[in-house]
C-alpha positions as a printed Julia matrix, in Angstrom:
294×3 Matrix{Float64}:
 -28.8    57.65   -5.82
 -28.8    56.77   -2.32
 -29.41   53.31   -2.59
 -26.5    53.17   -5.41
 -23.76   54.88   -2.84
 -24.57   52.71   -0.37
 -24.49   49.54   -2.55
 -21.04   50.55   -3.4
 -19.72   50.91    0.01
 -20.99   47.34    0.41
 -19.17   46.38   -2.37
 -16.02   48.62   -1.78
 -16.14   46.9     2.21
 -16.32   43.65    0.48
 -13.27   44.18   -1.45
 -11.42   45.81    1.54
 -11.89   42.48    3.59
 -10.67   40.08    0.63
  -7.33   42.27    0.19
  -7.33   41.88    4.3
  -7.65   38.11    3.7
  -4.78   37.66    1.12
  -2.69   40.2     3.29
  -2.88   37.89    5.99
  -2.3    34.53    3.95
   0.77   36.57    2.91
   1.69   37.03    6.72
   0.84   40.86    6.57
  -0.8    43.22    9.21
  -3.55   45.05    8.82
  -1.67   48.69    8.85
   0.74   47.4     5.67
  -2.23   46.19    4.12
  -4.15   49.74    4.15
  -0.81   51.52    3.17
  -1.04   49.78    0.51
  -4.64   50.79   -0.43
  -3.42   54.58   -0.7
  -3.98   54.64   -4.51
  -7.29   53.49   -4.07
 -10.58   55.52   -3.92
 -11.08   56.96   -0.67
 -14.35   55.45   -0.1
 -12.48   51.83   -0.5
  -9.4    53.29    1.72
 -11.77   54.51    4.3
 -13.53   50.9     4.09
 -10.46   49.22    4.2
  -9.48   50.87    7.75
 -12.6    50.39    9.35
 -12.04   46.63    8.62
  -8.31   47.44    9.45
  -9.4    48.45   12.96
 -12.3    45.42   13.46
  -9.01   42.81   12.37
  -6.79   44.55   14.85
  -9.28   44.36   17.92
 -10.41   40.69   17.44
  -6.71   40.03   17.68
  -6.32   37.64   14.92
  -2.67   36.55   14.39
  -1.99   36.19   10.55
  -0.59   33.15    9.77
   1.29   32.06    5.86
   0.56   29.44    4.37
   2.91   29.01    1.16
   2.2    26.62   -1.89
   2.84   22.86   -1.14
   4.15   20.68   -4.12
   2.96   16.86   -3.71
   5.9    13.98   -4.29
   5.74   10.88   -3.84
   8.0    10.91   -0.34
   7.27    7.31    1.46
   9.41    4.84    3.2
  10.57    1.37    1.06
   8.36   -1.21    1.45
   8.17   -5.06    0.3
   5.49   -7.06   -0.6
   5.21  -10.63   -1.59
   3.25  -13.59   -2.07
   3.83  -17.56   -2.24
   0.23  -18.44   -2.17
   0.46  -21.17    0.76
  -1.91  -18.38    2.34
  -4.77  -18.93   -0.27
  -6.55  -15.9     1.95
  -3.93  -13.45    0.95
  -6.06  -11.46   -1.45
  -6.2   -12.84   -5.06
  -9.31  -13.77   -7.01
 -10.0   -17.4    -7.9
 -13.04  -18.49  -10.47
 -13.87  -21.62  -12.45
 -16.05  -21.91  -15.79
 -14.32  -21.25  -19.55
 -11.05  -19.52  -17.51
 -10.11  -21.35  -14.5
  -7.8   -19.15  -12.06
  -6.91  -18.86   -8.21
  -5.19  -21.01   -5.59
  -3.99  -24.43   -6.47
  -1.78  -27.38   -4.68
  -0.15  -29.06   -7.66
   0.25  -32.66   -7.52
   3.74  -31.75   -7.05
   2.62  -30.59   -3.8
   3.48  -26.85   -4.04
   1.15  -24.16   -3.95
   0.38  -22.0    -6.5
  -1.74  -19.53   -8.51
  -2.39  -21.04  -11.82
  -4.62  -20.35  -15.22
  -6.34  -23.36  -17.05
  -7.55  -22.03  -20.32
  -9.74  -24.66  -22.64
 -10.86  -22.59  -25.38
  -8.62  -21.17  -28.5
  -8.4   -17.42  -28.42
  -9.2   -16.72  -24.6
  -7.22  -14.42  -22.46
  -7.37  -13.4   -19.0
  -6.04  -10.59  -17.01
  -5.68  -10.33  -13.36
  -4.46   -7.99  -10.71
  -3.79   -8.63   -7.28
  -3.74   -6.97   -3.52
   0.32   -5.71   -4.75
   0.61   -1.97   -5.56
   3.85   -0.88   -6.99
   4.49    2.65   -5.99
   7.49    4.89   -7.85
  10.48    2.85   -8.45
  10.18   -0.56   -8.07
  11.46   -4.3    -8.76
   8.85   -6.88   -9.96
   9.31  -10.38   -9.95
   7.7   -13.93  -10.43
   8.07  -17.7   -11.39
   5.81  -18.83  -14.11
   5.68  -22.48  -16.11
   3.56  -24.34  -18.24
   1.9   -27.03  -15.74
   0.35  -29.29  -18.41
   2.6   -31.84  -19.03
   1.28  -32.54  -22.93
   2.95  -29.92  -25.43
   0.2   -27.67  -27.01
  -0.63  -28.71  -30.52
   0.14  -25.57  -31.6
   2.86  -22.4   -30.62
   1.12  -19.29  -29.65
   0.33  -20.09  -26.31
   1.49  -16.77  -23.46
   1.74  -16.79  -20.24
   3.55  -14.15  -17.66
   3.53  -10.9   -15.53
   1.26   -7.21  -15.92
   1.01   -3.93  -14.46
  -1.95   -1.88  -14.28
  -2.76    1.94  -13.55
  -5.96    0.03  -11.75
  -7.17   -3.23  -10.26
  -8.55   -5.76  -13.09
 -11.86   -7.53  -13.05
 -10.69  -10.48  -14.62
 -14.41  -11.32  -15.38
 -15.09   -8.11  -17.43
 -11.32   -6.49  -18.19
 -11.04   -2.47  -19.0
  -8.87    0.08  -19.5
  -5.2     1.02  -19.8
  -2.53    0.93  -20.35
  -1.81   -2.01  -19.23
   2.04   -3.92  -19.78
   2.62   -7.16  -19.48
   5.67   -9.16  -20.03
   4.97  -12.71  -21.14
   6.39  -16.05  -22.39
   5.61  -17.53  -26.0
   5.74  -21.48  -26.0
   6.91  -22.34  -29.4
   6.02  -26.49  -29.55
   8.32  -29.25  -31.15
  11.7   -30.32  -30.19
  14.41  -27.63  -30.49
  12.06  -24.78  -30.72
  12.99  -21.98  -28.08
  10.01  -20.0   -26.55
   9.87  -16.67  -27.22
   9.58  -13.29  -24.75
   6.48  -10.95  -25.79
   6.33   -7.1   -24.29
   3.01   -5.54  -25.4
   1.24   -2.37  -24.13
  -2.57   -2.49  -24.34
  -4.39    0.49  -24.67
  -8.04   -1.03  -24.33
  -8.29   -4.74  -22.32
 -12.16   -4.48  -23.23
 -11.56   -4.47  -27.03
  -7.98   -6.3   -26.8
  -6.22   -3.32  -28.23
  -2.83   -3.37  -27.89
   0.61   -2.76  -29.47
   3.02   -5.2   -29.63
   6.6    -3.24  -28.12
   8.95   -6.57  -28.61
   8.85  -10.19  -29.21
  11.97  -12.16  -29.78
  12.96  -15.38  -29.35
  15.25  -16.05  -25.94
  17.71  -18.67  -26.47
  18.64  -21.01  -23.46
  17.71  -18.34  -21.54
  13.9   -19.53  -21.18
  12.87  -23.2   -20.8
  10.14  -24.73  -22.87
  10.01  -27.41  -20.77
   6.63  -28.28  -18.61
   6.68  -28.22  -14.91
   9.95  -25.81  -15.2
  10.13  -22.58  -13.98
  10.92  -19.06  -15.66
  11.45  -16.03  -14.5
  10.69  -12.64  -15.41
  11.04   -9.19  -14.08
  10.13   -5.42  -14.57
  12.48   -2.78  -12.98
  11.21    0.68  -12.95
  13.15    3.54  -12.76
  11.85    6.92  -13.56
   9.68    6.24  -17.12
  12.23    3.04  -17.8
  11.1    -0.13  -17.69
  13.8    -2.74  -17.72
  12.44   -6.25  -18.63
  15.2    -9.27  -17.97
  14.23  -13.29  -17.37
  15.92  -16.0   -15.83
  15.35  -20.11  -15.89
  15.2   -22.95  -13.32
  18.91  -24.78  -14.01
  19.28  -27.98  -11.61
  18.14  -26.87   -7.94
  18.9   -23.24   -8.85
  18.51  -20.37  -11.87
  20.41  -18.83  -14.41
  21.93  -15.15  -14.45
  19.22  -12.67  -14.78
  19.62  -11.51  -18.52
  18.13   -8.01  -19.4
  16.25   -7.95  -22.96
  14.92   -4.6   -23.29
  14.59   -1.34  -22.46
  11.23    0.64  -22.86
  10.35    4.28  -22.08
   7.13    5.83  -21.49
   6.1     9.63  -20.66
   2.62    8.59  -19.89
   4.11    5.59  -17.5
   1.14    5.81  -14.35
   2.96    7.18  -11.02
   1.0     4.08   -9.54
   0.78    0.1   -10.66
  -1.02   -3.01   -9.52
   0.85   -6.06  -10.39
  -0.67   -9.01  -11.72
  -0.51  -12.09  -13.93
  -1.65  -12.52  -17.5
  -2.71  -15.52  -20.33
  -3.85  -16.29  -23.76
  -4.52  -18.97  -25.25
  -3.56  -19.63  -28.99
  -6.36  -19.07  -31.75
  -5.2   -22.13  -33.53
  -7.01  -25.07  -31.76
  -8.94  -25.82  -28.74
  -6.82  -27.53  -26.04
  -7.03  -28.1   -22.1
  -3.64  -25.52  -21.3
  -2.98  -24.95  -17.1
   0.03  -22.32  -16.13
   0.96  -21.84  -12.72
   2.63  -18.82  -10.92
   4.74  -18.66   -7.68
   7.05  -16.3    -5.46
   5.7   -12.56   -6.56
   8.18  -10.31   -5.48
   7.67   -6.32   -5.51
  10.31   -3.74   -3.62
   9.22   -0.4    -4.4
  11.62    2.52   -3.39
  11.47    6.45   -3.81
C-alpha cells in the first residue's frame, strides 16, 4: 500500500511539472499555474506547489513561444545561363544520347541533344531552381540541317519537383513544354504540353498539342522560344520565333492549373526522338532565363 501511495505521488509530481512546463510556454507563473490546479486532488495540488516553490527559487523567467506558420518569404532572385561557361553546372554525356556543352560551327555556344535512335528520349535538369512564382525562358532549334524523314520529332523546356538523372530518369510530375517538327514544305510544327507522372515508365498525359501557325519556325538553325509563367497553381505557356535579327511578340497558348503544382521546380531541357525511323537528329538550347518572385 505504501509502495502504491508513493508511486502515485511520483506520478502526481510528474504531472505537476508538465502543467508547470506548458504554463510557462504559455508565459504563465508558477502561482497562476497552481490556482489553477485547485480542482485537482490535493495530493497533485500539494505536488504542484512544491514544484511551484523549486520554479520560483531557481528563478527561471518563462518565456512564449507561439506557433510559427512557414511561407515561402525570400528576396527575387535571377538566374541564367548562356553556356559560354561550360563549368556552370549542367551534365554532358556521349553514347546512344549525346548531351552537354557544344560550340556550333556557327560559332555560338550551346547545350544541345543528338539523338540517333527512333523512340529515345532524354530528360535533364540543371543547377536552376525555380522557387514560387516565376518566369521561365529559353531558345531552342533543330541544329541538323537535313529535315527528319519523318514528323514526330520534340524538342523544348521541363520542370521538375527534383533534379533528373538523365542516365536513369524517375519520378514526377514532371511538365515540359516542347516543339513538334512536322517535315515537308508548308507543314507548321506543332506545340506539345504533357505532364508525366512516371519518367521511369514514360507515363504521361498529354495536356495540349496544337499546331502554332507562323508563330513557330520549322526551319533548321532558327530559333524558338518558349516560356512557363507561374503564378499561384497557373502555368501560362506562350512561344515566340527568331524574325530577321530579332523575335516575334510573345503569344500565350494555354493556360493550365494544378492543385498538386510542387512549391519547388528545377528547370531543365527535354527530347524525343520519333518512333518512325532511325535518324542522326542534334537540337541545341541557349539563353535560359528564370526570375522567380514571392
Amino acid at each position: 500500500m505504501k509502495t502504491q501511495t508513493r508511486r502515485r505521488l511520483v506520478f502526481l509530481a510528474w504531472a505537476g511539472m508538465g502543467t508547470l512546463v506548458m504554463g510557462a510556454l504559455l508565459g504563465l507563473s508558477a502561482s497562476q499555474v497552481v490556482a489553477g490546479q485547485a480542482h485537482a486532488s490535493p495530493a497533485g495540488a500539494y505536488a504542484a506547489a512544491r514544484l511551484a516553490a523549486d520554479v520560483t527559487a531557481l528563478t527561471i523567467t518563462p518565456q512564449a513561444y507561439l506557433p510559427m506558420v512557414a511561407r515561402q518569404y525570400f528576396k527575387e532572385y535571377t538566374y541564367q545561363d548562356d553556356f559560354s561557361n561550360w563549368a556552370s553546372g549542367w551534365p554532358w554525356y556521349m553514347n546512344s544520347v549525346d548531351y552537354g556543352y557544344k560550340q556550333d560551327g556557327d560559332g555560338s555556344k550551346v547545350y544541345h541533344i543528338r539523338m540517333y535512335d527512333k523512340n529515345a528520349h532524354l530528360f535533364v535538369s540543371g543547377p536552376g531552381l525555380a522557387v514560387g512564382n516565376f518566369d521561365y525562358q529559353a531558345q531552342v532549334r533543330q541544329a541538323t540541317t537535313a529535315q527528319p524523314l519523318w514528323w514526330g520529332d520534340e524538342y523544348g523546356i521541363l520542370l521538375s519537383p527534383a533534379p533528373i538523372d538523365p542516365n536513369k530518369p524517375s519520378g514526377g510530375p514532371v511538365y515540359t513544354f516542347q516543339v513538334q517538327l512536322h517535315a515537308g514544305p508548308g507543314l507548321h510544327p506543332l506545340y506539345a504540353i504533357k505532364k508525366w507522372t512516371d519518367l521511369a515508365r514514360l507515363q504521361k498525359t498529354l495536356i495540349r498539342e496544337e499546331t502554332a501557325g507562323d508563330w513557330l519556325t520549322n526551319l533548321p538553325k532558327f530559333w524558338n522560344r518558349l516560356r512557363i509563367v507561374r503564378s499561384g497553381n497557373t502555368l501560362d505557356f506562350s512561344i515566340s520565333r527568331q524574325e530577321g535579327t530579332g523575335w516575334t511578340a510573345w503569344q500565350h497558348v494555354y493556360t493550365y492549373t494544378d492543385s498538386d503544382l510542387p512549391a519547388a521546380l528545377y528547370v531543365g531541357f527535354c527530347a524525343n526522338h520519333a518512333e518512325e525511323g532511325s535518324y542522326t537528329i542534334e537540337f541545341q538550347l541557349d539563353n535560359l532565363w528564370l526570375h522567380a518572385y514571392p
